[in-house]
matplotlib code that plots the C-alpha trace (Angstrom):
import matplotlib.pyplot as plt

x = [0.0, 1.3, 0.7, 0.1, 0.4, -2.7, -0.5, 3.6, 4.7, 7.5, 9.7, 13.2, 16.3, 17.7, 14.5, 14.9, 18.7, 17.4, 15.7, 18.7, 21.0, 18.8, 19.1, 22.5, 22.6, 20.0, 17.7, 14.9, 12.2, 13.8, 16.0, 16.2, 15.0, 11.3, 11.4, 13.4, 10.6, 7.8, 9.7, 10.1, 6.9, 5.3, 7.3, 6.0, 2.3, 2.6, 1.8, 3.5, 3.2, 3.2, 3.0, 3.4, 1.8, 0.5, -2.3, -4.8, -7.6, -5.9, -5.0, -9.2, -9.7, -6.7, -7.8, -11.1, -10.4, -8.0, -10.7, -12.7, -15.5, -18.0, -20.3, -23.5, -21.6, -22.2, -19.7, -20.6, -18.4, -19.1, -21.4, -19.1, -16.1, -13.9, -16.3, -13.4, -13.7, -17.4, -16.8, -14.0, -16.3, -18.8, -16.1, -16.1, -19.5, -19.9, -22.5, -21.5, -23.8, -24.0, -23.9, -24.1, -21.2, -21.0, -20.8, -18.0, -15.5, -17.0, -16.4, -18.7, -21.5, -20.8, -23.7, -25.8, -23.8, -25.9, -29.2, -27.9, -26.3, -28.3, -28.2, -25.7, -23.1, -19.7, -17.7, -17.4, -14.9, -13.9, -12.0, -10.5, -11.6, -9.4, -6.6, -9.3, -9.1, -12.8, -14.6, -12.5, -13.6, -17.8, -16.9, -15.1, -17.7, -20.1, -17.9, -17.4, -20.9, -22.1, -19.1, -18.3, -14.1, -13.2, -10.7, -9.5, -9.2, -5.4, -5.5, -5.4, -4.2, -0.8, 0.4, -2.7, -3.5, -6.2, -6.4, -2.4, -2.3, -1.5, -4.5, -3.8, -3.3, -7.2, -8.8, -7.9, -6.4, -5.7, -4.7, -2.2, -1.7, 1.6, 1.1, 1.6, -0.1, 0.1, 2.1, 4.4, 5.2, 6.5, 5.2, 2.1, 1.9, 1.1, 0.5, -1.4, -0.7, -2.3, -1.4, -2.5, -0.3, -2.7, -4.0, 0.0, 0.6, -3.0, -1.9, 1.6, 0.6, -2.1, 1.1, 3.3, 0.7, 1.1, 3.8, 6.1, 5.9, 8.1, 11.0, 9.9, 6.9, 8.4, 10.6, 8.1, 5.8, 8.6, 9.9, 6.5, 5.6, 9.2, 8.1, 4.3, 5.9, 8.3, 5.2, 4.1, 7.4, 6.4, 9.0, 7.8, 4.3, 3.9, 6.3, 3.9, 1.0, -0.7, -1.3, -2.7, -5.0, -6.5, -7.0, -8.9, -10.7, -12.3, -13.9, -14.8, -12.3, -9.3, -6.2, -5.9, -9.5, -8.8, -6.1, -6.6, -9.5, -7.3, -5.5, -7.7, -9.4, -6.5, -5.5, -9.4, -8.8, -4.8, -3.2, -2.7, 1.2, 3.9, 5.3, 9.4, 12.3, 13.0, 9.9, 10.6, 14.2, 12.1, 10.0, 12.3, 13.7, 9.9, 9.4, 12.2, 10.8, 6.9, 6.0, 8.1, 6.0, 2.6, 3.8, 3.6, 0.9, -0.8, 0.4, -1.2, -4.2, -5.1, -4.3, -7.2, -9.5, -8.6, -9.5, -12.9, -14.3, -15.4, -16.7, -20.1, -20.4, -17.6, -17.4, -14.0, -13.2, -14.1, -11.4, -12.2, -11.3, -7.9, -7.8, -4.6, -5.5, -3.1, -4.9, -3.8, -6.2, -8.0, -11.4, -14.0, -18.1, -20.1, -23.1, -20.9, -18.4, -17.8, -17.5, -15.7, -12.5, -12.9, -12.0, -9.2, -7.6, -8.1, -6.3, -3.6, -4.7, -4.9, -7.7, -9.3, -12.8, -12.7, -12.4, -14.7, -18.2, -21.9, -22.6, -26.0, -28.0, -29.2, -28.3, -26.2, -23.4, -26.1, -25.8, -22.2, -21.9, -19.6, -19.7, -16.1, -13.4, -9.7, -7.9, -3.4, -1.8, 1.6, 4.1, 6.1, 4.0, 4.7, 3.0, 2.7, 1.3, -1.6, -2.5, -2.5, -4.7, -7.1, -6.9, -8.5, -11.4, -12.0, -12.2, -14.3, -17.4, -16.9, -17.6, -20.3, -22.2, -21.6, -23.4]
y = [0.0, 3.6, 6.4, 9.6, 13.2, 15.4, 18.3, 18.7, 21.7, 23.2, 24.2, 23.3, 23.5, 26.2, 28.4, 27.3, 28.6, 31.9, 32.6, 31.7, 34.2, 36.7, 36.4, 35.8, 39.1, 40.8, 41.6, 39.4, 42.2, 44.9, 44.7, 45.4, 42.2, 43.2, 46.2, 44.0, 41.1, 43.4, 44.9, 41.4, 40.1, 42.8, 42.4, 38.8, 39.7, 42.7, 46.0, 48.9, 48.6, 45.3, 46.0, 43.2, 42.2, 39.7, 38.4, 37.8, 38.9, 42.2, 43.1, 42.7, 44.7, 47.7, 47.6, 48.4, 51.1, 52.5, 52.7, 54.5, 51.8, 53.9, 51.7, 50.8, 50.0, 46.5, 44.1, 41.4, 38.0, 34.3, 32.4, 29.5, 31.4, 30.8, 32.2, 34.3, 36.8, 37.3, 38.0, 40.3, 42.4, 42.5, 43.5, 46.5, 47.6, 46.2, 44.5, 40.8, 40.7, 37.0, 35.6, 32.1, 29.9, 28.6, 24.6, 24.5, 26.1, 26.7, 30.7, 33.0, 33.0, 36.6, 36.1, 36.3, 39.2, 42.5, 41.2, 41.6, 45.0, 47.7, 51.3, 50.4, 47.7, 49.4, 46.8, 43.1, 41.1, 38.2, 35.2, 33.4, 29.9, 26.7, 28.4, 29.1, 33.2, 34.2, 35.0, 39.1, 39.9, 40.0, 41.1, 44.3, 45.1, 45.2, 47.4, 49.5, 49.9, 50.6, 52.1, 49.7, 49.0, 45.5, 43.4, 40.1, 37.1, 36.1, 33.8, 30.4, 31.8, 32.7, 32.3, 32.1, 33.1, 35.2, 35.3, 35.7, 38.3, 36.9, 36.8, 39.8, 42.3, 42.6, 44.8, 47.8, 46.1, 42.0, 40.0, 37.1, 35.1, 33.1, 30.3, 27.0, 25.4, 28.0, 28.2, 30.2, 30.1, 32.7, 31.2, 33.4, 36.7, 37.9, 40.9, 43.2, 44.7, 47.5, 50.1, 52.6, 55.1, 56.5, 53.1, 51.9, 55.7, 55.2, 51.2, 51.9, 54.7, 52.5, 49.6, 51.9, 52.4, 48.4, 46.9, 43.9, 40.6, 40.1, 38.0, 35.3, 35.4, 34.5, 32.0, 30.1, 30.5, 29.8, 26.3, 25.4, 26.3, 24.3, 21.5, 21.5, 21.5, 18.4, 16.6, 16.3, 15.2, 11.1, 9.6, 11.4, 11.7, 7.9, 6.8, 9.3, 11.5, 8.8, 6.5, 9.3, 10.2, 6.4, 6.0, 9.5, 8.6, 5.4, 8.6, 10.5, 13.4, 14.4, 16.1, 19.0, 19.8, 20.3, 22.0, 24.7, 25.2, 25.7, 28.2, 30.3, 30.6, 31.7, 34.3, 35.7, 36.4, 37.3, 41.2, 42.1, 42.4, 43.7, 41.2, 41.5, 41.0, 37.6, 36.1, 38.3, 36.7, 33.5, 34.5, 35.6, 32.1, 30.8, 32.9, 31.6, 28.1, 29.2, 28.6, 25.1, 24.2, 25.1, 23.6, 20.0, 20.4, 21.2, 18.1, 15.8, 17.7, 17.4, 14.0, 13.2, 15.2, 13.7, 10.4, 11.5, 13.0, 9.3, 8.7, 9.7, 10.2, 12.9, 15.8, 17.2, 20.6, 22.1, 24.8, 27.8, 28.7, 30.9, 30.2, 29.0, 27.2, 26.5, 24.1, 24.6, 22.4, 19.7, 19.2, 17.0, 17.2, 14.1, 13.6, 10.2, 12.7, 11.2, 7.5, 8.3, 10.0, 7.0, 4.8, 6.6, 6.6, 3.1, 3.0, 5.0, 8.3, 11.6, 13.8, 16.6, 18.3, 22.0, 24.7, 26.9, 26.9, 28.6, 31.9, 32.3, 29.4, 29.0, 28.2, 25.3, 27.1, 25.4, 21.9, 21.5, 22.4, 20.3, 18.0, 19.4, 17.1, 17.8, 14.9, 14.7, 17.1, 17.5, 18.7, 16.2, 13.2, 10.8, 9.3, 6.4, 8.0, 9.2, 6.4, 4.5, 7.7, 6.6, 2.9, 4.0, 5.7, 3.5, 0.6, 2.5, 3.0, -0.6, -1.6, 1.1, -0.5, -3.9, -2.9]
z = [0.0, -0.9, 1.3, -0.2, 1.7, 0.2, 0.1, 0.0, 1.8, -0.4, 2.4, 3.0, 5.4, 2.6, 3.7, 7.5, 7.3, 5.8, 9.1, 10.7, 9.0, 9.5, 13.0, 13.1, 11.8, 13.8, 11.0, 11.8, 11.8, 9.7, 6.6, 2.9, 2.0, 2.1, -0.4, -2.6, -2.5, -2.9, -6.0, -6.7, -6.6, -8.1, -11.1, -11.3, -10.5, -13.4, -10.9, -9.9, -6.1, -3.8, 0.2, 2.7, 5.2, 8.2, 6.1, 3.2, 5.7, 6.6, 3.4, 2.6, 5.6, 4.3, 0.8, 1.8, 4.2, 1.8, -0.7, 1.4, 2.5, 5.1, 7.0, 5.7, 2.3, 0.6, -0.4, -2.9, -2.7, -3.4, -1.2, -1.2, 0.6, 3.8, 6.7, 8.5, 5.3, 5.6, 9.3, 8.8, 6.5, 9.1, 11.9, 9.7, 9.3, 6.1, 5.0, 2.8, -0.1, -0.9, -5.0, -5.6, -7.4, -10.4, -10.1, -12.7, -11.1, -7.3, -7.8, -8.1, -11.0, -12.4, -14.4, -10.9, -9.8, -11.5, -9.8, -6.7, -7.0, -4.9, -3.8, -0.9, -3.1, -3.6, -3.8, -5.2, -3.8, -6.5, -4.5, -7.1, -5.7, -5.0, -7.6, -10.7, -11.8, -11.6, -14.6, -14.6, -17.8, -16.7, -13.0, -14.4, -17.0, -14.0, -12.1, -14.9, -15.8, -11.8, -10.4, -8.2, -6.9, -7.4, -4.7, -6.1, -3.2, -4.5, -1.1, -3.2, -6.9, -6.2, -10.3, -11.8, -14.9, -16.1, -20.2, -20.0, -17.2, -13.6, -11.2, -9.1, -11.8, -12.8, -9.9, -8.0, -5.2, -4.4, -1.7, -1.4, 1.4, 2.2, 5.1, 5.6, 2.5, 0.3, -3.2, -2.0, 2.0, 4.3, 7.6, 7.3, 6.1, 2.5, 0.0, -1.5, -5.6, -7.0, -9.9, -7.6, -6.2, -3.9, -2.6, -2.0, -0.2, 2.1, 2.9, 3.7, 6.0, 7.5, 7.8, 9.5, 12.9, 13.1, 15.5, 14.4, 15.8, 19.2, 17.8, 19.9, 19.0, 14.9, 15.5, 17.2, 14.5, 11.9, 13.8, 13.6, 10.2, 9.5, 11.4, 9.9, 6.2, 7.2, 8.6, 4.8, 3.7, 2.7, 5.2, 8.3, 7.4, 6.9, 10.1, 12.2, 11.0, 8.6, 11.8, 13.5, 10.9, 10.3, 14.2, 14.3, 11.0, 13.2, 14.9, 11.6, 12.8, 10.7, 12.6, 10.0, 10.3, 14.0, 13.4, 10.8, 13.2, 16.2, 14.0, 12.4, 15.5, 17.2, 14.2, 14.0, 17.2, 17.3, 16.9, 13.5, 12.7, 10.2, 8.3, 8.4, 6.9, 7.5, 6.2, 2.9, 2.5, 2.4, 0.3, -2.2, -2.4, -2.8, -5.6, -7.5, -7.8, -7.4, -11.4, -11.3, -8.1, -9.7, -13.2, -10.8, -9.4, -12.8, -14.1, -11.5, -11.2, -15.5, -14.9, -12.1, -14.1, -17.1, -15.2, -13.4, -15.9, -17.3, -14.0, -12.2, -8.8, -8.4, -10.0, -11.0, -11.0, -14.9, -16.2, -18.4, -21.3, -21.4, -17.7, -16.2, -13.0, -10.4, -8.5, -5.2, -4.4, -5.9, -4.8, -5.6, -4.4, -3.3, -1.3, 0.6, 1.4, 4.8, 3.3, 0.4, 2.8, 5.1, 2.3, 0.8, 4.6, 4.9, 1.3, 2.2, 0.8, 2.8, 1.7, 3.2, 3.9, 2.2, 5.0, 2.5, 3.3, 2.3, 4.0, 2.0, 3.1, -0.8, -4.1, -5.2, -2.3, 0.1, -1.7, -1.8, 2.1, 3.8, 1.0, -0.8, -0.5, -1.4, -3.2, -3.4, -5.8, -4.2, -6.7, -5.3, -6.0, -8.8, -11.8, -10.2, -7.1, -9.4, -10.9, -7.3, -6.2, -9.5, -9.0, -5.4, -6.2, -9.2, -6.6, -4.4, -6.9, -7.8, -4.7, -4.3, -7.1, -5.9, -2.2]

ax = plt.figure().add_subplot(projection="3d")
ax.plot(x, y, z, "-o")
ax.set_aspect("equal")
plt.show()
C-alpha cells in the first residue's frame, strides 16, 4: 500500500537557514529584504506597487479602508467562501452581499452578480476559488458599468493566470496570502498589488501604525511552520501523522481539520502584525521556484481530471477557457463525502474536507456544504502515485455498485 500526503509543503532546510541568518545578523524584523521582494513580486504579478503584510484577511480589511469603505456600504463576494472573510467584513461595518457559485469552477457566477447590485453595493470582492481566476472579464464590465471597486481574493491563486495576465493584476487592489499550505510560504503573512499610487501611499501609512511581531513570537511560528511542512514530507508523514490520521478517521475526525480550526481561530482572534524582513528573504527564495511548483501540481491535477471525468459520482473541477488554474487544491463534491474519505484513509490516501463553506443558506453554495473534498496534488507526488490515487477511487465505486 502507498501512502500519499494530500499536500507537500514546499519548504526546506535552505529556507529554515534563511531565518537563521537573518538572525545571526539581527535583521529578523527589519532589513532590505522586504522592499526587494515586494519589488520582486510585483514584477511577477505585473503591478506597480506590492506592500506586505501579516495576512490575506488584513489586506481585505486595508484595501477596503484604503478605498474609502463607510459603514453601511455592501460588499458582494461568493457564497461559497472561507467564513473568517465574511466575518471580517462585518467586523467593519460592512454588509456581505452574498452571489451564488458557479458549479463549474466553485467561484462566483458573475452572471448572478448584476441582480444583486443595490443602492448600498460598492464593492465586489472576486476570490479566485481553490486556484481558478474568476470570470474578470464579466466582474469588471459590471464594475465599470455601476461604479463599483473590485478586490480580487489572491488567497489560493498565487500564479494564476487570467487570459495571459497573472491573477492579481485585474482589480484595484488583491490580496495574497503566504502560510503554511500555500504556493508560496512565508510562515504566514502575504500581500497586497495595485497600480495605484494612492492606494500603495494610504496602505503603507495604515502599515506603519502596526507593531512587528516580538521576535519570539516569529521564531516560534517559523519552527513550527518548518516543522508543519516536514510533517508532509512522505518519510515522516507515513512513520507518524498517517497512523494518527487512520485512528482518528475510526472517529470521523481528521487532525488538520482540527487544526486549521485551532489556528484560524487563534489568528481571528490574534493582533494584527507587520510582516518582516526575515519572512521576505524566504520568500524571495519561494518565488524563485513558485511557477516550477505550480507547473507540478498542474500536471497531476489534469491528470485526475482527465480520469474522473469518465466517472459519475464525483465531480471534477471544470477549467475555463484561457484560464490558467493553479490548483492549489483539488477538490471534488459528493453527497458520501464522509465514506468516500474514510475509504481513501483506509487505502492509504490523505484527503481533506474544504475549510470553504456557504454563507447564504441557498443556491447550489447550500448543496455543496460540507460535502467538498480535497484529493493529493503535491508537486512532489509521482505518476505512479496518481494512478494509485485513481486505481482508489476507481475501486471505491466498484464496490459502491456492488453494495
Amino acid at each position: 500500500m502507498r501512502i500519499i500526503p494530500r499536500k507537500s509543503v514546499a519548504v526546506t532546510c535552505a529556507d529554515f537557514s534563511l531565518f537563521l541568518e537573518a538572525l545571526r545578523q539581527r535583521k529578523l524584523l527589519y532589513g532590505e529584504e522586504t522592499a526587494i521582494f515586494e519589488a520582486e513580486f510585483a514584477r511577477y504579478i505585473g503591478v506597480k506597487h506590492a506592500i506586505s503584510i501579516s495576512s490575506a484577511r488584513l489586506g481585505i480589511r486595508l484595501s477596503l479602508e484604503a478605498i474609502g469603505a463607510s459603514p453601511g456600504d455592501e460588499v458582494i463576494l461568493s457564497a461559497y467562501n472561507f467564513p473568517v472573510i465574511p466575518d471580517a467584513i462585518k467586523k467593519m461595518g460592512l454588509e456581505p452581499a452574498f452571489v451564488d457559485i458557479d458549479p463549474r469552477t466553485y467561484n462566483i457566477d458573475a452572471g448572478k452578480i448584476e441582480r444583486r447590485i443595490g443602492p448600498k453595493t460598492k464593492y465586489i470582492l472576486a476570490t479566485h476559488m481553490f486556484g481558478q481566476p474568476a470570470d474578470l472579464e464579466t466582474i469588471l464590465g459590471i464594475a465599470g458599468k455601476y461604479g463599483l471597486k473590485v478586490i480580487e481574493d489572491c488567497a489560493h491563486a498565487c500564479g494564476s493566470e487570467y487570459r495571459g495576465r497573472k491573477a492579481g493584476s485585474f482589480g484595484d487592489a488583491a490580496c495574497f496570502s503566504f502560510g503554511i499550505g500555500k504556493a508560496l510560504v512565508c510562515f504566514g503573512g502575504g500581500m497586497i498589488t495595485t497600480d495605484s499610487d494612492n492606494l500603495d501611499t494610504k496602505i503603507r501609512e495604515r502599515l506603519a501604525a502596526l507593531e512587528f511581531p516580538h521576535p519570539f513570537s516569529l521564531a516560534k511560528n517559523i519552527l513550527f511552520g518548518f516543522v508543519s511542512g516536514l510533517c508532509t514530507k512522505r518519510p515522516i508523514f507515513s512513520l507518524f501523522v498517517y497512523p494518527f490520521t487512520l485512528f482518528l478517521s475510526i472517529f470521523g475526525r481528521d487532525p488538520e481539520e482540527l487544526l486549521d480550526s485551532f489556528e484560524y481561530r487563534h489568528k481571528a482572534n490574534g493582533r494584527e502584525m507587520r510582516f518582516t524582513n526575515a519572512q521576505a528573504a524566504i520568500g524571495r527564495r519561494q518565488l524563485e521556484r513558485l511557477d516550477l511548483i505550480n507547473g507540478l501540481k498542474i500536471k497531476h491535477s489534469e491528470r485526475l481530471s482527465g480520469f474522473l471525468s469518465g466517472m459519475g459520482g464525483l465531480n471534477p473541477p471544470q477549467v475555463l477557457e484561457g484560464v490558467k488554474h493553479a490548483y492549489l487544491y483539488y477538490p471534488v463534491n459528493t453527497d458520501r463525502i464522509r465514506d468516500f474519505k474514510k475509504y481513501l484513509t483506509g487505502k492509504g490516501i490523505d484527503t481533506k474536507v474544504s475549510m470553504q463553506r456557504d454563507c447564504s443558506g441557498n443556491g447550489f453554495s447550500r448543496t455543496i456544504d460540507g460535502k467538498v473534498l480535497e484529493l493529493p496534488n503535491g508537486y512532489n507526488l509521482k505518476g505512479k502515485d496518481m494512478d494509485y490515487i485513481c486505481t482508489a477511487i476507481a475501486g471505491y465505486f466498484k464496490e459502491d455498485k456492488k453494495a
